[in-house]
C-alpha positions in Angstrom: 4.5 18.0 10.3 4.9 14.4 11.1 7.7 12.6 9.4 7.1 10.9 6.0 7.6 7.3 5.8 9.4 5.6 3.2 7.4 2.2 2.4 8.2 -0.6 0.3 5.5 -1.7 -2.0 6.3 -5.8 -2.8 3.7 -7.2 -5.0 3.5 -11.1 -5.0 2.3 -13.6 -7.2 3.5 -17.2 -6.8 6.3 -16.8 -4.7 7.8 -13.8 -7.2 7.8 -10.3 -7.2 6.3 -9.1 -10.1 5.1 -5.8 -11.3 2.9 -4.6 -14.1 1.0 -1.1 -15.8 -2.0 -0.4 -13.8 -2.0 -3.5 -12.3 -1.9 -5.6 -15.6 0.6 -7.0 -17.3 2.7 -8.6 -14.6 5.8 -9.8 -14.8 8.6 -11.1 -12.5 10.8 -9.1 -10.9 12.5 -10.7 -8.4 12.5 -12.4 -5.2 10.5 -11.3 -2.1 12.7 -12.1 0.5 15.5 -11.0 -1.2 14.2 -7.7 -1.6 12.8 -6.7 1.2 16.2 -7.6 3.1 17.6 -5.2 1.0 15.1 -2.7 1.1 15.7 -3.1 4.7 19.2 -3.0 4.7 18.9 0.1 2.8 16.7 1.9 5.5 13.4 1.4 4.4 10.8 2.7 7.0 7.9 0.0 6.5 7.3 -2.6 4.0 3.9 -3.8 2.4 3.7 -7.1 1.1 0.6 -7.3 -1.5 -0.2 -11.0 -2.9 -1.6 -9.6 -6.4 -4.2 -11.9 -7.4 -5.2 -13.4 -4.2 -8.8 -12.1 -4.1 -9.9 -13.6 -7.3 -8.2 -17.0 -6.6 -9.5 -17.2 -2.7 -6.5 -17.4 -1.3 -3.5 -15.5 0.9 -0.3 -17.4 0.2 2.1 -15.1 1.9 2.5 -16.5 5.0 5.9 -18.2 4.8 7.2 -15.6 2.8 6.2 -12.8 5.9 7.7 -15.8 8.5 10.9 -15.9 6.8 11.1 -12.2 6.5 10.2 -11.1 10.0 13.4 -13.4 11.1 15.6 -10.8 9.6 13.6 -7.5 8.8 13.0 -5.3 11.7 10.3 -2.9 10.7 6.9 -2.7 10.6 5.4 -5.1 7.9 2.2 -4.8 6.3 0.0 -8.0 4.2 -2.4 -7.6 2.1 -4.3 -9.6 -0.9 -7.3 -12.3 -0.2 -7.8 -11.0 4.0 -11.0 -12.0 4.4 -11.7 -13.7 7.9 -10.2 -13.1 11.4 -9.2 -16.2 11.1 -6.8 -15.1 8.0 -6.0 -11.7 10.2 -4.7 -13.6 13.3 -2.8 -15.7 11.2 -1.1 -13.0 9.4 -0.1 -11.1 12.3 0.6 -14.5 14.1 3.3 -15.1 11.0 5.1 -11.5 11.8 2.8 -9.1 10.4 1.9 -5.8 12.3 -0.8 -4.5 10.1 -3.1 -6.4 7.2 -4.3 -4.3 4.4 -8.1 -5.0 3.5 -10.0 -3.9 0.2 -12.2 -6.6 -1.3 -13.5 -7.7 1.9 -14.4 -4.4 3.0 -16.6 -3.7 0.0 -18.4 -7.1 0.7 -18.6 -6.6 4.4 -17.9 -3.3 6.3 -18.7 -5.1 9.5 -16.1 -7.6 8.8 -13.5 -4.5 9.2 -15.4 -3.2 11.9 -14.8 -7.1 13.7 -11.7 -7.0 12.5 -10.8 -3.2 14.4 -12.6 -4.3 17.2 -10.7 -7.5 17.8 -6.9 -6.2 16.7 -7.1 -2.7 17.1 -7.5 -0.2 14.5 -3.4 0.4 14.6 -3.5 -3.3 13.2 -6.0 -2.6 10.4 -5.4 -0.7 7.0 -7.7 -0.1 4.6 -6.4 -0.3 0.9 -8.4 1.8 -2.0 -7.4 0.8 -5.7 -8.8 3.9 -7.6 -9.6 4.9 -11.6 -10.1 8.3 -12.9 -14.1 8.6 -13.7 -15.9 11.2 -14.8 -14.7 14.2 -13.1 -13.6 11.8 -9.8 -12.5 8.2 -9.1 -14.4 5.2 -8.3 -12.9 2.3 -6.0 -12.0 -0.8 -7.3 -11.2 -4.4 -6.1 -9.8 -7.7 -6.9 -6.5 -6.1 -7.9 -8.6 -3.6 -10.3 -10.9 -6.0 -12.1 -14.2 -5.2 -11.1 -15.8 -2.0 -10.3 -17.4 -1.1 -6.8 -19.6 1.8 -8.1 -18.3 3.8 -5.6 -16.9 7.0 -5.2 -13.4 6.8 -3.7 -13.4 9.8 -1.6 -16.8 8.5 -0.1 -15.4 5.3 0.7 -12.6 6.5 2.2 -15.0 8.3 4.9 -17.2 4.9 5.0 -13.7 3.2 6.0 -12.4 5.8 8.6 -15.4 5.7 10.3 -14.9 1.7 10.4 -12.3 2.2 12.5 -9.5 1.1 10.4 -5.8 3.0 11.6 -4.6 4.2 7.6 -5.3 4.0 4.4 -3.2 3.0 1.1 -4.5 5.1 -2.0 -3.5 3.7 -5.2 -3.7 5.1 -8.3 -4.9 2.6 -11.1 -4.5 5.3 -14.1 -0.7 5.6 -12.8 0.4 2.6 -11.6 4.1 1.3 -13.0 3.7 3.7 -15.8 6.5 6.4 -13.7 4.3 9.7 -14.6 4.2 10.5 -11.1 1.3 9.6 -8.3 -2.3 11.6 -8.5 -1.7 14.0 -6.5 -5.5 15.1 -7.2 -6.5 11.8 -5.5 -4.4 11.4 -2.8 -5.5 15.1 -1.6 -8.8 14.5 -2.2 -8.9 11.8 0.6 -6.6 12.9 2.8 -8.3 16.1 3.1 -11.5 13.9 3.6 -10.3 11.7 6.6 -8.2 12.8 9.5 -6.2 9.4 9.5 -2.8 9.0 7.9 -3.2 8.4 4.3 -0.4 6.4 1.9 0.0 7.5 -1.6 1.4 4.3 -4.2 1.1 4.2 -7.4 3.2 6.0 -10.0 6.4 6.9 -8.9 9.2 7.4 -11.6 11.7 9.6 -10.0 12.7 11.0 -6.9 11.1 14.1 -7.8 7.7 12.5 -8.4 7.7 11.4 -4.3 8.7 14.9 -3.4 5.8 16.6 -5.5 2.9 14.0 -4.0 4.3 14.8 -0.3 4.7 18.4 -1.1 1.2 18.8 -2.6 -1.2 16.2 -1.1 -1.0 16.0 2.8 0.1 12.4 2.3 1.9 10.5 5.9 3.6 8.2 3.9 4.6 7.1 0.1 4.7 3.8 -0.7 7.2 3.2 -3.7 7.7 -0.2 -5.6 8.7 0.2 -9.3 11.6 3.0 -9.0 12.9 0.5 -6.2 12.8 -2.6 -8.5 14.6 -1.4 -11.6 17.0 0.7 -9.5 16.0 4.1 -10.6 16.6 5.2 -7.2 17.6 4.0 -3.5 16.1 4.7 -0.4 18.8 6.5 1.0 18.6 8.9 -2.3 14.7 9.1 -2.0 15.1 10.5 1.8 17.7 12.8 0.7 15.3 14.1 -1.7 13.0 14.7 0.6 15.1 16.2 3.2 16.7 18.6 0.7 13.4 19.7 -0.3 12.4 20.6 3.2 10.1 17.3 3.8 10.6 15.8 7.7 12.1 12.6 6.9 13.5 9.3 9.2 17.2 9.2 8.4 
């Protein structure tokens, strides 16, 4: 078993940190560049930077925010929110990203990932499902979990894999900042679907919440925001969680 990574989930909406309830309700938490030094400092393995509302106002305004970061934070870093060229792509990984997370996009244009793998390499190319419970399964959503695809998620995931892209992030809509764990349900559903590495985010409360999800859904790697924030927990406490539950960890 490979080790679990530890990832930093910073969502960011006008130069804030801010965190919500299944994705609504947003309110700031903090400052990015502030926090993901910290996160750093504390031994995070990877950080995600996610501008929250970027789709549905046409733009990616993280760029100075990952610049100033990738001066001082030495681990991989992954943007997300309003990728929708290769022209934004080469910019973000120009800036000091090593990966760009891609949802919106994807549903309008699976070429435009396929492009997008072909031209970076599928190591540099992540594709993000935002997911709600629906009737029996999930259905993918986009623009921050607005609007509905009309797909199933688990199908989707497939349709991305073979796109080329290198992971997946699976978030859980239903769960999201509410701290009643991740869907485990959901995240094993896809990762026993695709045979690349497969994030779980979305739900964390406790340290025993990101034991369960690695224990019981095949996940490579939790991405944890909210218990981070507020200071439920630390990273070093989350890994020694994991490591005293028997779960391969980076120390």
């Amino acid at each position: 078993m490979n080790k679990i990574r530890i990832i930093a989930r910073i969502d960011i909406n006008n130069n804030s940190v801010i965190k919500g309830k299944c994705l609504e309700g947003l309110r700031k938490v903090g400052d990015p560049g502030q926090m993901s030094l910290f996160y750093y400092q504390e031994g995070i393995d990877e950080i995600i930077f996610l501008d929250a509302v970027a789709s549905l106002y046409d733009r990616n305004s993280l760029i100075h925010i990952l610049k100033n970061a990738s001066k001082s934070i030495f681990v991989p870093i992954t943007i997300g929110g309003g990728i929708k060229t290769i022209a934004d792509i080469k910019g973000a990984l120009s800036a000091g990203a090593d990966k760009v997370a891609i949802n919106t996009q994807a549903v309008k244009n699976i070429e435009f990932v396929k492009e997008a793998v072909r031209m970076f390499g599928s190591q540099a190319i992540v594709g993000s499902i935002v997911a709600r419970q629906y009737r029996g399964g999930w259905e993918a959503f986009v623009d921050n979990a607005k609007h509905r695809t009309y797909r199933d998620a688990i199908e989707w995931a497939i349709v991305m894999e073979k796109a080329g892209i290198g992971e997946l992030i699976v978030t859980s809509i239903d769960n999201d900042g509410r701290g009643v764990g991740y869907d485990i349900e959901l995240v094993k559903n896809i990762s026993s679907a695709v045979s690349i590495p497969v994030i779980a985010s979305g739900g964390a409360g406790s340290e025993k919440d990101v034991v369960d999800v690695c224990q019981y859904s095949q996940c490579d790697a939790i991405a944890v925001s909210s218990i981070l924030h507020y200071k439920a927990s630390s990273v070093e406490s989350i890994k020694k969680s994991l490591f005293d539950s028997g779960i391969p960890v980076r120390l």
